[in-house]
C-alpha positions in Angstrom: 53.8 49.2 65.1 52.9 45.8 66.4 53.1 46.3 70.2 50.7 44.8 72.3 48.9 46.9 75.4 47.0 45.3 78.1 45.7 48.5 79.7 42.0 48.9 79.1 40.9 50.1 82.1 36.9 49.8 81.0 34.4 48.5 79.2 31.6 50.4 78.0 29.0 48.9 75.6 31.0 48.8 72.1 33.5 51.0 73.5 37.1 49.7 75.2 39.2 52.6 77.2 43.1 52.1 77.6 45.4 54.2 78.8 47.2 56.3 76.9 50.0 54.2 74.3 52.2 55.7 71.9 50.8 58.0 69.5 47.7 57.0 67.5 45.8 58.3 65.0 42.2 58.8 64.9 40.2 56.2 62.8 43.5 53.9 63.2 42.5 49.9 62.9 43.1 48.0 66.0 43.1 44.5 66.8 42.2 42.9 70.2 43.6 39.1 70.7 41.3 38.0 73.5 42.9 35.6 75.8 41.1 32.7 74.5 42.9 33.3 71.5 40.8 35.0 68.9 40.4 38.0 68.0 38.6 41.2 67.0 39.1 44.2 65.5 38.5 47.4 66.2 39.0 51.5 65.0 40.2 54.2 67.6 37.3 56.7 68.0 39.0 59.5 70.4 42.8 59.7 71.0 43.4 62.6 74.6 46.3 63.0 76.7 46.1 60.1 78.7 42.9 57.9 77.3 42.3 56.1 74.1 39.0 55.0 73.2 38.7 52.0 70.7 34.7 51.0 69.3 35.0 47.2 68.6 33.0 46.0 65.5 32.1 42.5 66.5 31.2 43.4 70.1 32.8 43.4 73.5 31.4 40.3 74.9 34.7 38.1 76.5 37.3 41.6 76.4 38.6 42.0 80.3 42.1 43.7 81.3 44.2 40.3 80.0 43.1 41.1 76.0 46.0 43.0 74.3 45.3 45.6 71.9 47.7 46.1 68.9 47.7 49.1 66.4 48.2 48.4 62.9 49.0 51.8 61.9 46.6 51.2 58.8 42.9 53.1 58.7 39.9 50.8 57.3 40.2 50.4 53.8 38.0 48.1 51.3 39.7 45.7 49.0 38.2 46.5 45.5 38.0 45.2 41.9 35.6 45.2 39.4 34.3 42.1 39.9 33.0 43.2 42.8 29.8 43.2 40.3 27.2 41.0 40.9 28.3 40.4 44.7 26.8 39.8 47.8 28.9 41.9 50.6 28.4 42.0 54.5 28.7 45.4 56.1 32.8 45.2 56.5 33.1 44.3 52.8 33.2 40.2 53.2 31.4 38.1 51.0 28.3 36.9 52.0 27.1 35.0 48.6 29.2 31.9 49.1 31.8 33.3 46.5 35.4 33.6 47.1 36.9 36.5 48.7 37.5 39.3 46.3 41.4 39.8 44.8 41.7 43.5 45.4 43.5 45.4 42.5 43.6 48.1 44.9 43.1 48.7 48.7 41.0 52.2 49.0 40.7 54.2 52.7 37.1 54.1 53.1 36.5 57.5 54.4 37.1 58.8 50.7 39.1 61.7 49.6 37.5 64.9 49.7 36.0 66.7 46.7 37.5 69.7 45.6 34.8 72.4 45.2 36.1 74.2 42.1 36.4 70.5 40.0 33.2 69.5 40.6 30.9 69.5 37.4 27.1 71.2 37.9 24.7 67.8 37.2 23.0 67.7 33.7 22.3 64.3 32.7 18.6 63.2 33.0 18.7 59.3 34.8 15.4 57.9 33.7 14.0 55.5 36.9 11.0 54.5 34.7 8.8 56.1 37.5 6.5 59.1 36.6 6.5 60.7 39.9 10.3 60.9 40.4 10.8 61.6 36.1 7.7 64.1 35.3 7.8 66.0 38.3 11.1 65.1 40.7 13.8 64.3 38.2 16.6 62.5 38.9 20.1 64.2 37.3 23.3 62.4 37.4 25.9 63.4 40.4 22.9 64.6 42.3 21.4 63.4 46.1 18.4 63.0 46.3 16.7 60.8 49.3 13.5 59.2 49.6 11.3 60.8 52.7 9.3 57.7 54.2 7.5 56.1 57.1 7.6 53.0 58.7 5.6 50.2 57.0 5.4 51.9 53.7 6.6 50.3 50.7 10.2 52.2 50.3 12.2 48.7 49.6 9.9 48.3 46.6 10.8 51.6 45.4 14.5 51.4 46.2 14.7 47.9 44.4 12.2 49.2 40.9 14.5 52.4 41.1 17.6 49.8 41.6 15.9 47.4 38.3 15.2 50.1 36.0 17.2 53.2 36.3 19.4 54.3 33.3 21.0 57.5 30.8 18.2 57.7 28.1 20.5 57.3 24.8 23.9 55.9 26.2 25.7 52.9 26.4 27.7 54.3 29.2 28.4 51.4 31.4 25.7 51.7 34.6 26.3 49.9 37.8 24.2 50.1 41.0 25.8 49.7 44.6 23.0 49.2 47.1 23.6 49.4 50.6 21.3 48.0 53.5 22.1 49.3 57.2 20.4 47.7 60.4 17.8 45.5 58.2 16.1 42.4 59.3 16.8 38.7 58.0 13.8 39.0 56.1 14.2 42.2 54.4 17.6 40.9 53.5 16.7 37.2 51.8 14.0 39.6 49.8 16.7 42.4 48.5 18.5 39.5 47.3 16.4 36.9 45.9 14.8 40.0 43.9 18.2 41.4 42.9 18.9 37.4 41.9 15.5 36.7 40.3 15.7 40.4 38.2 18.8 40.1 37.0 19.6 43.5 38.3 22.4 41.6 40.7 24.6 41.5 37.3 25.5 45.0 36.9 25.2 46.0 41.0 27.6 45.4 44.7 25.3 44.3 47.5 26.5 45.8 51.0 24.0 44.2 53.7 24.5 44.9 57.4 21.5 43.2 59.6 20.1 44.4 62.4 21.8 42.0 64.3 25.5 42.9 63.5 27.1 45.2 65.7 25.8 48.9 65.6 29.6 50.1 65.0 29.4 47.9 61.6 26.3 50.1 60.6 28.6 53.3 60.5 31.3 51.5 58.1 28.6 50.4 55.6 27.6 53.3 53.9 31.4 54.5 53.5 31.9 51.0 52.0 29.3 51.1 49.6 30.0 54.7 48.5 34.2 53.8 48.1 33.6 50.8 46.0 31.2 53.6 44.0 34.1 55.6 43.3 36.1 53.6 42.4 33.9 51.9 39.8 33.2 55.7 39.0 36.6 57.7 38.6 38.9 54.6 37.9 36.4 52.5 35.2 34.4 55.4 34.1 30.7 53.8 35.1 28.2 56.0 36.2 27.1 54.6 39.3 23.4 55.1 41.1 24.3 54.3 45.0 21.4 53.5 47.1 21.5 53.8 50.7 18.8 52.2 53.2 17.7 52.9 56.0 19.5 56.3 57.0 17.8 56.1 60.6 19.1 53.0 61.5 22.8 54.3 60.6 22.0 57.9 62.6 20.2 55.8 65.4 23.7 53.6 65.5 25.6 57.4 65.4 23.5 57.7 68.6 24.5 54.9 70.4 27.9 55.6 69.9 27.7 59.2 71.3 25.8 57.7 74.7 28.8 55.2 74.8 31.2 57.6 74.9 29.0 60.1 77.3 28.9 62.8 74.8 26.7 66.1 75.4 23.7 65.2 73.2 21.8 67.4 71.0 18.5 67.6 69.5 16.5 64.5 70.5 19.7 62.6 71.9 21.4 63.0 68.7 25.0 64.2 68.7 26.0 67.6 67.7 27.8 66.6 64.8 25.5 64.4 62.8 24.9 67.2 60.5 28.7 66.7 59.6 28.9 63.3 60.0 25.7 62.7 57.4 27.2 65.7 54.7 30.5 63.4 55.1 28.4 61.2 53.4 25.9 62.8 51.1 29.1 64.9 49.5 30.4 61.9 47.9 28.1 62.4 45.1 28.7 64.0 41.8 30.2 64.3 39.2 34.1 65.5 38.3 35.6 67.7 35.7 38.4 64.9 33.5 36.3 62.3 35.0 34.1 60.0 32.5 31.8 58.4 35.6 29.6 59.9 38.3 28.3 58.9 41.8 24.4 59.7 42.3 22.9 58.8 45.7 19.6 57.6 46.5 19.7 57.4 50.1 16.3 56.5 51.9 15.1 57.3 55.6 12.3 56.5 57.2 11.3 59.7 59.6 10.6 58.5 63.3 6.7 59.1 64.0 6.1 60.4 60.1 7.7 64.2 61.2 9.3 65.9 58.5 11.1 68.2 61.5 12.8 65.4 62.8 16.4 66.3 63.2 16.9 63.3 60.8 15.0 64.5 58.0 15.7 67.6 58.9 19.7 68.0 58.9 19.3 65.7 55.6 17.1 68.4 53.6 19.6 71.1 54.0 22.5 68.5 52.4 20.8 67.0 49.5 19.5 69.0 46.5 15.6 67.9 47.4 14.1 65.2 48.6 11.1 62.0 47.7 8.3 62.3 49.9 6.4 58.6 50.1 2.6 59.2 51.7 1.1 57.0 54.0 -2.2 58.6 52.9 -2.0 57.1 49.3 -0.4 53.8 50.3 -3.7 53.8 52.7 -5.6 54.1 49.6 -3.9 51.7 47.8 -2.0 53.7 45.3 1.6 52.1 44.5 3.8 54.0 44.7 2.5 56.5 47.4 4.8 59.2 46.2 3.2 62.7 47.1 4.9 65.4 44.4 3.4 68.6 46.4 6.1 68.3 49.3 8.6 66.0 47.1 11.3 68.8 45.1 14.4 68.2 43.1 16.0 71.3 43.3 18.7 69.9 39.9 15.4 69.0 37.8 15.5 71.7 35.6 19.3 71.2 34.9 18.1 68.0 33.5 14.9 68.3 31.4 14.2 70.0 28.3 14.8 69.8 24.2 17.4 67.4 23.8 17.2 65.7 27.1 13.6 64.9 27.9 11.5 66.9 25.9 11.0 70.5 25.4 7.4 70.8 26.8 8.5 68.8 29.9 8.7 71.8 32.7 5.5 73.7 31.7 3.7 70.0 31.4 5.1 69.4 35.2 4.2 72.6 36.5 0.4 72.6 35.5 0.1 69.4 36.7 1.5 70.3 40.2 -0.6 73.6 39.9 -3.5 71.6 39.5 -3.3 68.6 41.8 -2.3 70.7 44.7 -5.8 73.1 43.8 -7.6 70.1 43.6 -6.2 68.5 47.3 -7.7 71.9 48.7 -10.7 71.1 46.9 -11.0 68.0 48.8 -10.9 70.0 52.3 -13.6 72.5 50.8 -15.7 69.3 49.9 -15.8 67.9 52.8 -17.6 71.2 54.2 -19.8 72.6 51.7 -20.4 69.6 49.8 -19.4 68.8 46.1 -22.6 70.0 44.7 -21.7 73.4 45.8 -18.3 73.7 43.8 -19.0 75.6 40.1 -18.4 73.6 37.1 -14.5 74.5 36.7 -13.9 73.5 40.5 -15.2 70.7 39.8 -13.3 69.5 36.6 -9.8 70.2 39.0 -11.5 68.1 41.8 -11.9 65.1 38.8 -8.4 66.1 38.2 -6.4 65.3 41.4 -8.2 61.6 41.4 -7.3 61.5 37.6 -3.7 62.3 38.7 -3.2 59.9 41.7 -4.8 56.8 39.7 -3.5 57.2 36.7 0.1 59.1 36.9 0.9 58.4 40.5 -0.3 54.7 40.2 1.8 52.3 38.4 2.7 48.6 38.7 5.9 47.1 40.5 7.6 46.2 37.5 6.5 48.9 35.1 9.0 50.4 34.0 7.7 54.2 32.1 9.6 55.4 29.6 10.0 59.4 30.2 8.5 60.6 26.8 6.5 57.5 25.3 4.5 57.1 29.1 5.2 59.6 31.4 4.3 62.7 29.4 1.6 60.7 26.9 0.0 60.0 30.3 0.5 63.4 32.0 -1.3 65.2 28.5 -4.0 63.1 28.7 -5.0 63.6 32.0 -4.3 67.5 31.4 -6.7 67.2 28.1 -9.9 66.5 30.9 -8.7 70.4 32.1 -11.0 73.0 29.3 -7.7 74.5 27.5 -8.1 77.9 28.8 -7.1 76.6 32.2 -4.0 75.2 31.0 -2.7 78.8 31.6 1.3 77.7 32.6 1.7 75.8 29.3 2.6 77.8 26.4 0.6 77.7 23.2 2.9 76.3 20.6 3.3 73.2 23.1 -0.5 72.5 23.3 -0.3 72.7 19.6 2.2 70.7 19.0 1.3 67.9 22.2 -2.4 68.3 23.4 -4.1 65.1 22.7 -6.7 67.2 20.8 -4.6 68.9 18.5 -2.9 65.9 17.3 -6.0 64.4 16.4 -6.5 67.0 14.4 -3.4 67.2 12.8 -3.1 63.4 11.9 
């Protein structure tokens, strides 16, 4: 099909409208040849009886009636390898490292293949990131999704990129890659995702997908599938197990809403189309892990929530996808504390799948659960405080006020490049914080594990 059509009857932001061709199909590739004799490309977004709309990805600046359109027939695909490994990509998949182009062993649809249902695998794998908020209380399991709830100025990038450094299977040898994916970020954030993916070393074993704020918002809506395809394909065809990270989730549902006011669609909540609950699963359910398979896909995807509110449709739509979600507090970053993850409204609805005797360790969920018991007792403390005063809280309120500052400064607070080790740190440190509690108030730990782990009782014993 190599026609060429000069009917586009309008112009409308990213958008081009032509009149109705022969019969295309939707997400088809197009390519514009403007009459000063480049060209762009393009994918068809709506196909009706008489009206085809086309969203350009490089912009519409210079298209007028004279530019011919010509479809290929062909929908977007990425041209993959394994040596995509330790490269640099833009948005659309083009090198942006100064290294050659990449010579695809295969060319993959980047709108993936659907998962059947009844071959997926349940996740059971603990992935240790080497921080103790997301592995003693939120655990990461492989093939799950599992974003990171954040705010604007708060220090998610530095989360993404330690999580990005450190995370790996305790006990394999399993080849581990990372594909990280950046939508709508600034020049700035993009030289420091990659001079720290350079200067770590973590670039070796990961794919870099950047789109910046200044490439076209119709780019922004190709990344993600980008990044996620060249993750299944390192996944299911070279058995890695693959942690894809996705940031910022806003900017690619704020570029979903562009599109719909292009195309003069009946918004929904907050301007946002109907479908983004849809058009976000499409991408959230391209995690996990398959039955005959050797790899897995686990998603970290990150959004920042417009005005810190949890209800926002973004958010929103996004907790009833994923299986939990990473809340980052602007309350701790305010007091200093790195990394300002707050475990009361932060869940992982897989952890226990992934924890326990012959995983983590076996006293790992009551350990977890007394903490949160006692941190969230101790933030109501604060509120009671700051009423009646602390002199007027009895002894034991007062050990489980000492408690929640215990908790944030020394488990919650960690350094950038510390990288915890789930049984050696995370649960040394979580049992000595517990051993300031009087024993009989550890009542949701069971007695043969404060035997066996309380910081007391091993003194004893040794």
């Amino acid at each position: 099909m190599t026609k060429e059509y000069k009917t586009i009857t309008e112009v409308s932001g990213p958008l081009i409208f032509l009149e109705k061709t022969e019969p295309v199909g939707y997400g088809e590739l197009v390519n514009i040849n403007l009459p000063d004799g480049t060209t762009k490309r393009g994918q068809v977004l709506d196909t009706s009886a008489d009206t085809v709309v086309v969203q350009v990805f490089e912009g519409t600046g210079g298209l007028n009636s004279e530019s011919g359109v010509v479809f290929t027939g062909e929908t977007i695909k990425l041209s993959v390898s394994k040596d995509m490994l330790g490269r640099i990509l833009s948005g659309a998949g083009e090198p942006l490292d100064g290294g050659p182009r990449i010579v695809p062993d295969d060319r993959i649809d980047v709108n993936g293949a659907s998962m059947n249902p009844y071959s997926r695998l349940p996740p059971v794998d603990f992935i240790q990131t080497g921080i103790s908020t997301i592995d003693g209380t939120n655990t990461l399991v492989r093939g799950q999704k599992l974003p990171i709830f954040s705010g604007a100025g708060l220090p998610h990038n530095e989360i993404a990129l330690q999580i990005a450094r450190q995370a790996k299977v305790l006990g394999s040898d399993e080849p581990f890659a990372v594909v990280f994916a950046a939508m709508g970020i600034t020049n700035e954030e993009a030289q420091y995702f990659m001079q720290d993916f350079e200067k770590t070393g973590a670039l070796e074993r990961a794919v870099v997908f950047l789109n910046l704020a200044d490439d076209p918002a119709v780019e922004r809506l190709i990344t993600p599938r980008m990044a996620l395809t060249a993750a299944e394909y390192l996944a299911y065809e070279h058995d890695m197990h693959v942690l894809v990270i996705m940031t910022d989730i806003t900017n690619y549902c704020e570029a979903l809403r562009q599109m719909g006011a292009a195309r003069e669609e009946v918004p929904g909540r907050r301007g946002y189309p109907g479908y983004m609950y849809t058009d976000l699963a499409s991408l959230y359910e391209r995690a996990g892990v398959i039955k005959g398979k050797k790899g897995s896909v686990t998603q970290f995807s990150i959004l920042t929530m417009p005005g810190d509110d949890i209800t926002h449709p973004i958010p929103d739509l996004s907790g009833y996808i994923t299986e939990g979600q990473i809340v980052v507090s602007r309350e701790l970053h305010r007091k200093g504390i790195y990394p300002p993850i707050n475990v009361l409204p932060s869940l992982s609805r897989l952890m226990n799948s992934g924890i326990g005797k012959g995983k983590t360790r076996e006293d790992h969920k009551a350990v977890s659960d007394q903490m949160y018991a006692m941190y969230a007792e101790g933030r109501d403390m604060r509120g009671l405080v700051a009423i009646v005063g602390k002199d007027a809280l009895s002894e034991r309120d007062q050990k489980i006020l000492e408690f929640a500052d215990l908790f944030e400064d020394r488990f919650v607070r960690q350094g950038r490049n510390e990288n915890r080790h789930i049984v050696d740190d995370t649960l040394r440190i979580a049992w000595e914080i517990l051993s300031e509690l009087p024993m009989a108030q550890l009542t949701r730990i069971d007695n043969k594990f404060i035997d066996a782990y309380h910081p007391a009782n091993k003194a004893k014993s040794e």
